[in-house]
Backbone as ProteinMPNN parsed JSONL, in Angstrom:
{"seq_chain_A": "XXXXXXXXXXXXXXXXXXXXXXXXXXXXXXXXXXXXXXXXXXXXXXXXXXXXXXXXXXXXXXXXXXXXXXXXXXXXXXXXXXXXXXXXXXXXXXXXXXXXXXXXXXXXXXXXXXXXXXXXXXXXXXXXXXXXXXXX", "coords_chain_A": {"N_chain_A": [[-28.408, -48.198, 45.33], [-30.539, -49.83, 46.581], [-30.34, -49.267, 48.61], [-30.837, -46.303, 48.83], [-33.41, -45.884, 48.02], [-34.553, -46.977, 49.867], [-34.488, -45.757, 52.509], [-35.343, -43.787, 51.524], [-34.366, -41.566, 50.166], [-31.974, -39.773, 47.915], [-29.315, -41.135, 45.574], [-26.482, -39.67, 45.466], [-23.872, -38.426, 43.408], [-20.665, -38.07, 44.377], [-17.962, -37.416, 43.706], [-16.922, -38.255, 40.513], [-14.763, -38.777, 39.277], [-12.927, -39.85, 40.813], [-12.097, -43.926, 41.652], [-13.185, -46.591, 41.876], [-16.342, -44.582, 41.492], [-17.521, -42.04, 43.595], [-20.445, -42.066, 46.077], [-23.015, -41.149, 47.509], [-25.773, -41.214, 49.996], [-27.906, -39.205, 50.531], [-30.361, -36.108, 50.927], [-30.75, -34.818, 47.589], [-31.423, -32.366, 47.075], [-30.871, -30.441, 49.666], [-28.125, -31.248, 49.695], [-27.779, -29.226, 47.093], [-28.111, -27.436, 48.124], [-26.401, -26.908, 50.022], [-24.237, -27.034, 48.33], [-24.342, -24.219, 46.826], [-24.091, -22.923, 49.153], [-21.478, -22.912, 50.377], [-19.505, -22.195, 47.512], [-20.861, -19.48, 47.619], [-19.943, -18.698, 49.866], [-16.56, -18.71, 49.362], [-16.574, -17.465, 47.049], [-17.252, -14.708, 48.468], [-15.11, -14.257, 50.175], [-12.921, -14.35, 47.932], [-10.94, -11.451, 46.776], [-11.878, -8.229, 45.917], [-10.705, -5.527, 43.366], [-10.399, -2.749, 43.289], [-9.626, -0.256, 40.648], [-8.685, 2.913, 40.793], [-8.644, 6.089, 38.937], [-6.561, 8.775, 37.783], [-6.067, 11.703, 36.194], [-3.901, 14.059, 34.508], [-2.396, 16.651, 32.834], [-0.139, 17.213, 30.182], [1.325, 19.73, 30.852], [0.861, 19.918, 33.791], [0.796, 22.0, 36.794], [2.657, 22.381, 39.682], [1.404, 22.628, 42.22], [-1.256, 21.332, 41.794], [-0.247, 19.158, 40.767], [1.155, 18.367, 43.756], [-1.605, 18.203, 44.577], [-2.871, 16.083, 43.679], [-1.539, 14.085, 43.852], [-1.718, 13.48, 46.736], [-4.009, 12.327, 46.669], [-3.398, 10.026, 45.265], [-1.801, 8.339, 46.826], [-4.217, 8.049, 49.159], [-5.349, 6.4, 47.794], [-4.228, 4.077, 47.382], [-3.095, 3.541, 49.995], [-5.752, 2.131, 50.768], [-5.906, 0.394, 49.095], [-6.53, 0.008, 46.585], [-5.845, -0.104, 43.312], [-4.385, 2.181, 41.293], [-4.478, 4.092, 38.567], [-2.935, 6.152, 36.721], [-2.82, 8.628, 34.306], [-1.753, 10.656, 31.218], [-3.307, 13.29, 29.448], [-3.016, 14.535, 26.189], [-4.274, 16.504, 24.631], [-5.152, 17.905, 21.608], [-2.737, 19.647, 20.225], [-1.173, 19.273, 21.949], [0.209, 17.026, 22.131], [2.762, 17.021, 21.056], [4.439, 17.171, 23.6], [4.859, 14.974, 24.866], [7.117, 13.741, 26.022], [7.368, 15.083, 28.174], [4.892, 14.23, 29.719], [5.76, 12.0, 30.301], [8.171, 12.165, 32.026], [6.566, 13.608, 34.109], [4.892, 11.069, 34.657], [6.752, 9.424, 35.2], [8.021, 10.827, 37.699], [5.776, 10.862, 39.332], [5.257, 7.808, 39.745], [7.924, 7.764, 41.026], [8.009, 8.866, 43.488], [5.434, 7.687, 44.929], [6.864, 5.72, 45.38], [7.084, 4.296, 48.277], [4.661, 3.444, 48.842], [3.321, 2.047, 46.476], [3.813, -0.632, 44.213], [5.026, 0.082, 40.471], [3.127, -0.723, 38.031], [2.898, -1.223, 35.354], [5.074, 0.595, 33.034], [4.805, 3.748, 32.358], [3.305, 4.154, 29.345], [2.087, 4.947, 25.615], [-1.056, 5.094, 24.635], [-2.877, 6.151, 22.082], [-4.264, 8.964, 22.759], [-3.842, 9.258, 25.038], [-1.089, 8.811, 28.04], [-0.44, 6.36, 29.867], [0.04, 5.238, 33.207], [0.467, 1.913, 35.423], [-0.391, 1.69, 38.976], [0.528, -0.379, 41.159], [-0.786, -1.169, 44.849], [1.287, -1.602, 48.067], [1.796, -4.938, 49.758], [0.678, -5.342, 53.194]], "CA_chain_A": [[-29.674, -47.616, 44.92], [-31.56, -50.177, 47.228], [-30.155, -48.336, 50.446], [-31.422, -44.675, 48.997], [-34.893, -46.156, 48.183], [-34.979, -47.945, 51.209], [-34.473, -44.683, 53.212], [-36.564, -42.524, 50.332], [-33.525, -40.081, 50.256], [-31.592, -40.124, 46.763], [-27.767, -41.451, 45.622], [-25.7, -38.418, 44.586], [-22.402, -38.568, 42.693], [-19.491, -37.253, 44.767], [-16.843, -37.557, 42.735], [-17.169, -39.348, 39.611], [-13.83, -39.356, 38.237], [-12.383, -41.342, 41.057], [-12.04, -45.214, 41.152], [-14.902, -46.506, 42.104], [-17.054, -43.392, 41.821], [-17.512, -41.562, 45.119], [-21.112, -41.788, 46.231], [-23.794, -40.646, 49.111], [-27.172, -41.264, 50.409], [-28.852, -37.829, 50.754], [-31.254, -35.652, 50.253], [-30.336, -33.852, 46.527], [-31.982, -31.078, 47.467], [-30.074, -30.369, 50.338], [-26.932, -31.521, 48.74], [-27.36, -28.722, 46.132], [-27.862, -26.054, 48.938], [-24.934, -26.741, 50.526], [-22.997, -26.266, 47.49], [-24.313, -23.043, 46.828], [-23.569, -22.073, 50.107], [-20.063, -23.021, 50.106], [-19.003, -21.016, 46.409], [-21.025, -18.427, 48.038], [-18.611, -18.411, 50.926], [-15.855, -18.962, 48.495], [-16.892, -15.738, 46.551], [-17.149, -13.616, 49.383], [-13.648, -13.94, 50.638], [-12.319, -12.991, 47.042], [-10.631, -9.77, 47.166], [-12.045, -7.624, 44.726], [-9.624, -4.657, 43.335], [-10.927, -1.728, 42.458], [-9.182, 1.036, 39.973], [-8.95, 4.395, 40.683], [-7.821, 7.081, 38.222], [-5.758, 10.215, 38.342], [-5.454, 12.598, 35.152], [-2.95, 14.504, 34.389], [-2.257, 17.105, 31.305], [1.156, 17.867, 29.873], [1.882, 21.226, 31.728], [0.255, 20.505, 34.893], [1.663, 22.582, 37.89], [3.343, 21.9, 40.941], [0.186, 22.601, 43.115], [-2.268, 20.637, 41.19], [0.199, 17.727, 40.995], [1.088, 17.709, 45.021], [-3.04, 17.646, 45.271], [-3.234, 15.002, 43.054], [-0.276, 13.057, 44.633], [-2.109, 13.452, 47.954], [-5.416, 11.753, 46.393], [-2.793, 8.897, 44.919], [-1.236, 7.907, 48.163], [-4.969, 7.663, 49.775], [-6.372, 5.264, 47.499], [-3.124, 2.957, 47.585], [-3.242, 2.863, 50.987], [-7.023, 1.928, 50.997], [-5.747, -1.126, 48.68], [-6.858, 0.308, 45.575], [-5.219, -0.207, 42.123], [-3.602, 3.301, 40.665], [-4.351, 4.405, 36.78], [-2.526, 7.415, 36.01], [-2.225, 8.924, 33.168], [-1.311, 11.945, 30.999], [-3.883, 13.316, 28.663], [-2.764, 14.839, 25.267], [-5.492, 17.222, 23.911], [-4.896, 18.548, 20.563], [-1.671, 19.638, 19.531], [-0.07, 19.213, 22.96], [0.859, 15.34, 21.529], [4.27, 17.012, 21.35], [4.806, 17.203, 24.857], [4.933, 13.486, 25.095], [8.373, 13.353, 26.761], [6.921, 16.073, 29.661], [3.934, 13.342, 29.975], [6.453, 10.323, 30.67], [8.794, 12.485, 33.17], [5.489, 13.485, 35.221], [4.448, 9.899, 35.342], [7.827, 8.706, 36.396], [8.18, 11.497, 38.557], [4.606, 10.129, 40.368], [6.021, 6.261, 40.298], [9.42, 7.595, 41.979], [7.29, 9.74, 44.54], [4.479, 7.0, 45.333], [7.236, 3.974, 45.676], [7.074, 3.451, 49.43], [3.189, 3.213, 48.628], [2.765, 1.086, 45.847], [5.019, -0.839, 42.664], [4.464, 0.135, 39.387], [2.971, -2.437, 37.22], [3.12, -0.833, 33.743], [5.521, 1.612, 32.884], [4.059, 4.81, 30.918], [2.751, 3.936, 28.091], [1.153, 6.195, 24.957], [-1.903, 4.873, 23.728], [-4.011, 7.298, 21.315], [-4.053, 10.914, 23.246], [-3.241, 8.95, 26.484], [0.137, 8.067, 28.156], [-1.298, 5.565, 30.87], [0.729, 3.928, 34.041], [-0.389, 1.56, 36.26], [0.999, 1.64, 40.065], [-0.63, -1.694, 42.564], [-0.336, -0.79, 46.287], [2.229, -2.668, 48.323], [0.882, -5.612, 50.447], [0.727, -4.668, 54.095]], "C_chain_A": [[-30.811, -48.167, 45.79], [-31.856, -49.281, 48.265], [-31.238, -46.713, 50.178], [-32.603, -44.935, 48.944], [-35.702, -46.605, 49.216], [-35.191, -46.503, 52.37], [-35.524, -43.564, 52.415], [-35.433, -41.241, 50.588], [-32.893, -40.765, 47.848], [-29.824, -40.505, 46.601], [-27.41, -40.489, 44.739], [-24.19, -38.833, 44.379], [-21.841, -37.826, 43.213], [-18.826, -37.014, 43.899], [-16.494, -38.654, 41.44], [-15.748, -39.997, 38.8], [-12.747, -40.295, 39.255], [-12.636, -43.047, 40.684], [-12.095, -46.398, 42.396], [-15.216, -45.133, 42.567], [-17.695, -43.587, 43.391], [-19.301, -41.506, 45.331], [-21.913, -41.683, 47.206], [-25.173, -40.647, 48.678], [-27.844, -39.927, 50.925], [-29.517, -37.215, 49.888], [-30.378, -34.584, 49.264], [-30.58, -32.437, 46.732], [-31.214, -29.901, 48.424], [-28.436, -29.941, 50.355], [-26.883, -30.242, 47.957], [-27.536, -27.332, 46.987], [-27.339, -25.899, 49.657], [-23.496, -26.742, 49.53], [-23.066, -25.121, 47.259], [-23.828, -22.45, 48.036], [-21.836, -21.928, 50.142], [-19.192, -22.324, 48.429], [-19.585, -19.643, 47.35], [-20.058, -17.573, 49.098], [-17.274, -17.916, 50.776], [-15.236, -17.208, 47.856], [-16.679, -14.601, 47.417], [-15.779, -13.008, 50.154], [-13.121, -13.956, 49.465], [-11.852, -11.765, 47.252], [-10.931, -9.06, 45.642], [-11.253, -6.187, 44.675], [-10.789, -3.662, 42.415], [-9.7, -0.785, 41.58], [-9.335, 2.29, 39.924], [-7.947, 5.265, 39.5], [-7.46, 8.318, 38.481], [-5.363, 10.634, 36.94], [-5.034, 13.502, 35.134], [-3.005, 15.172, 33.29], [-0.886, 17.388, 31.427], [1.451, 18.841, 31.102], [1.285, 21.117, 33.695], [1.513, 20.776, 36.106], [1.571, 22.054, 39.307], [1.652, 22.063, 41.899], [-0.827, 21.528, 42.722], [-1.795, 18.93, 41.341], [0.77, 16.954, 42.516], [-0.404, 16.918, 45.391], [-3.415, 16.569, 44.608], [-2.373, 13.545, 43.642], [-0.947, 12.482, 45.684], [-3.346, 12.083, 47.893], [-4.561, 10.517, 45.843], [-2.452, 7.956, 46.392], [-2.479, 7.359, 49.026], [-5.605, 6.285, 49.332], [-5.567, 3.844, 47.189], [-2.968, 2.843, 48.791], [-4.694, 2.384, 51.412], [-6.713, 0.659, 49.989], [-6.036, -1.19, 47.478], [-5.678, 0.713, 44.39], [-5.134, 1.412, 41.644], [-3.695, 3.03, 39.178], [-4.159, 5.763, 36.557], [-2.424, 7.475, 34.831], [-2.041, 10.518, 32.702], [-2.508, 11.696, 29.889], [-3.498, 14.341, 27.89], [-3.465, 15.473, 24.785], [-4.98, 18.433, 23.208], [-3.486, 18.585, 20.062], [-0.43, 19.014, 20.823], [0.761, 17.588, 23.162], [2.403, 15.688, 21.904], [4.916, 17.131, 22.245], [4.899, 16.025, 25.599], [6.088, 13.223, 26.082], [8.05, 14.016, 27.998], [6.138, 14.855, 29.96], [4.594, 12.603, 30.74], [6.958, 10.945, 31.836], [7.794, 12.839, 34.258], [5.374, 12.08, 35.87], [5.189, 8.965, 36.21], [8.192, 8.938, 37.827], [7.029, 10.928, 39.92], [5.059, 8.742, 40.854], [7.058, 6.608, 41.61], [8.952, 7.915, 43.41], [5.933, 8.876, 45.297], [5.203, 5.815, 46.04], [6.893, 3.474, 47.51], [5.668, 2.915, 49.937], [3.136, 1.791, 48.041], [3.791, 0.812, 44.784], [4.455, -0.403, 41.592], [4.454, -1.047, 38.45], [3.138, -2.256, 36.13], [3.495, 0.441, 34.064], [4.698, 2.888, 32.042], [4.161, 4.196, 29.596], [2.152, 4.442, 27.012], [0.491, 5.23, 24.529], [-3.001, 5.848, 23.661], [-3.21, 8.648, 21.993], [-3.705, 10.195, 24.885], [-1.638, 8.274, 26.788], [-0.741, 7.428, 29.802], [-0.145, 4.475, 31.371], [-0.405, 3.542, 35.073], [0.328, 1.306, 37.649], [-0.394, 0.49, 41.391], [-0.075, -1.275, 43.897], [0.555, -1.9, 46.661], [1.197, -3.736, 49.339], [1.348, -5.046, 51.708], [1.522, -6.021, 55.099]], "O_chain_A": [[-31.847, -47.519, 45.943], [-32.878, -48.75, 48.697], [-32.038, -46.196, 50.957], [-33.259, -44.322, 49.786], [-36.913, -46.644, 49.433], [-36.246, -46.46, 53.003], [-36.282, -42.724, 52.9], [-35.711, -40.168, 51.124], [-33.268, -41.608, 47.033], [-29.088, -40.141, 47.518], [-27.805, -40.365, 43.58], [-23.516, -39.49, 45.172], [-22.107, -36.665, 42.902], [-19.255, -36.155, 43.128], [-15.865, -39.705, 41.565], [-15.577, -41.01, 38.122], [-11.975, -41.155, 38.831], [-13.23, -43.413, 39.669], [-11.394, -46.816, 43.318], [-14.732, -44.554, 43.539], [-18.11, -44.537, 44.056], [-19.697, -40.661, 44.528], [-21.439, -42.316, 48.15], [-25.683, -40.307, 47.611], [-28.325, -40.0, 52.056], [-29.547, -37.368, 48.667], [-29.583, -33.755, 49.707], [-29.789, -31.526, 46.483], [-31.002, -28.747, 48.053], [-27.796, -28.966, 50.747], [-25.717, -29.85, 48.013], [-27.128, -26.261, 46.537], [-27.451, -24.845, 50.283], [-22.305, -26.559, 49.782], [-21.99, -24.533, 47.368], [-23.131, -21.44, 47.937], [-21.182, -20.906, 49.937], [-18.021, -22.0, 48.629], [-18.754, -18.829, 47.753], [-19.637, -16.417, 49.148], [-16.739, -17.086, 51.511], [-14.326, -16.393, 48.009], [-15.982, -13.64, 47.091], [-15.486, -11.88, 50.549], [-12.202, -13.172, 49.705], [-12.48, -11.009, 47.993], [-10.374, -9.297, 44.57], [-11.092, -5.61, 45.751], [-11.554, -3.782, 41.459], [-8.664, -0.744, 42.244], [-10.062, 2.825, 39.087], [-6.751, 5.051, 39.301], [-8.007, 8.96, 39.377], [-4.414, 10.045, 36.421], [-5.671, 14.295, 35.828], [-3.639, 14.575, 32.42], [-0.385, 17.748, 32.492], [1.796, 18.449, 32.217], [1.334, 22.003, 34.549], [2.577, 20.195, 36.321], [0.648, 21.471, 39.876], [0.967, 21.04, 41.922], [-1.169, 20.803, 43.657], [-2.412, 17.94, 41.734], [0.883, 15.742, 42.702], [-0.615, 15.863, 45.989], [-4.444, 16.033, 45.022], [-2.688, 12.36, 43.744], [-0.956, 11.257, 45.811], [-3.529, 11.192, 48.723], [-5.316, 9.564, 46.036], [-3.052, 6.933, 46.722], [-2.227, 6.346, 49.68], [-6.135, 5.404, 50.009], [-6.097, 2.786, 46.848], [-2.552, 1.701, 48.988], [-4.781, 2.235, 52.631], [-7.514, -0.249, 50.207], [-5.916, -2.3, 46.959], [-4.833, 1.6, 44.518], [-6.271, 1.879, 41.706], [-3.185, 2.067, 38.606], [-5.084, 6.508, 36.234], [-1.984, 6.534, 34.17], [-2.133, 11.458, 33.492], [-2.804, 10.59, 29.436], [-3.483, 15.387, 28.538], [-3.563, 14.836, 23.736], [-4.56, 19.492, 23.673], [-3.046, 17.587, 19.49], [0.692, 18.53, 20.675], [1.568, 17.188, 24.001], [3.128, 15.056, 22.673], [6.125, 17.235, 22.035], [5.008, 16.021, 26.825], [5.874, 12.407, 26.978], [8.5, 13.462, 29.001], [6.849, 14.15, 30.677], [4.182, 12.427, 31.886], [6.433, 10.532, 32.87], [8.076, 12.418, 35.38], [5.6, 11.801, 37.047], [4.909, 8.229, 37.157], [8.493, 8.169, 38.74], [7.342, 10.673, 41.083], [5.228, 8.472, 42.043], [7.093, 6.073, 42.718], [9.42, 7.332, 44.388], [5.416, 9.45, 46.255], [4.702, 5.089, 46.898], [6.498, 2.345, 47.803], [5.442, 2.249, 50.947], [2.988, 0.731, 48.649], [4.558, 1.697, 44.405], [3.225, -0.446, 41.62], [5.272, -1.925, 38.174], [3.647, -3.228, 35.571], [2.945, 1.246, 34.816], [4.002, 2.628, 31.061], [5.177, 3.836, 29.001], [1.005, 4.529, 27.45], [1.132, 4.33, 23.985], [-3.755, 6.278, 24.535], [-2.089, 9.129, 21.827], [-3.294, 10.934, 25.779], [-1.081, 7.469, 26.042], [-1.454, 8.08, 30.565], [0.394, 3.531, 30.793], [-1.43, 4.096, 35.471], [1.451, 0.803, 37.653], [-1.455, 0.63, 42.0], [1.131, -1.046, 43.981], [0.704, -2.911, 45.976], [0.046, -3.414, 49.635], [2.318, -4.292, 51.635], [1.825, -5.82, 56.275]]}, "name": "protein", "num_of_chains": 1, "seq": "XXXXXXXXXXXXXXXXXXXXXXXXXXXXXXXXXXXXXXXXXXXXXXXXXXXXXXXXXXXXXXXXXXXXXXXXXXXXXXXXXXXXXXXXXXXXXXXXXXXXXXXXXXXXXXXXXXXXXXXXXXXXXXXXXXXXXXXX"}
């Protein structure tokens, strides 16, 4: 404490839970804007994942589901997380088993793209898979 007064800087706590606590002669000030910088750094190389979705109804037809295929394949190779699903509206609940064979049918037809992470699933009026791109 003499040394930091002696210099007019301050004694900051490195590491406190070693043995003898870790400590340094600098300016705090300083000190605390080179930690922000460093998380900031930190943060920035994160990979953030986005989710794209793709809906689907019971009956949908062969045309609709190549152009939808097409729009799957782009955003898994752009690195982007896949949320298909099937949507159920009104009575067409009972078509639940058509729902699942679409979605599998998309998994089987996407694989050299991306894995599937959750199989079809029904929750409420939705049957909802999830397919992660492959790493490159």
């Amino acid at each position: 404490m003499d040394i930091a007064k002696e210099q007019e800087l301050d004694l900051v706590e490195i590491s406190p839970k070693a043995v003898p606590p870790v400590c340094k002669v600098i300016d705090y000030k300083k000190f605390l804007y080179e930690q922000k910088k460093r998380e900031k750094a930190l943060k920035s190389k994160a990979t953030k994942v986005t989710v794209k979705e793709i809906r689907f109804g019971p009956q949908t037809d062969e045309h609709d589901y190549e152009f939808k295929k097409k729009h799957a394949i782009k955003f898994l190779k752009e690195g982007a997380k896949l949320k298909a699903f099937v949507f159920f509206k009104g009575r067409s609940i009972i078509f639940k088993d058509q729902g699942q064979i679409l979605l599998l049918r998309l998994a089987q037809e996407l694989e050299e793209y991306g894995k599937v992470e959750q199989m079809p699933k029904l929750e409420g009026k939705r049957m909802i898979m999830f397919i992660a791109p492959k790493k490159k």
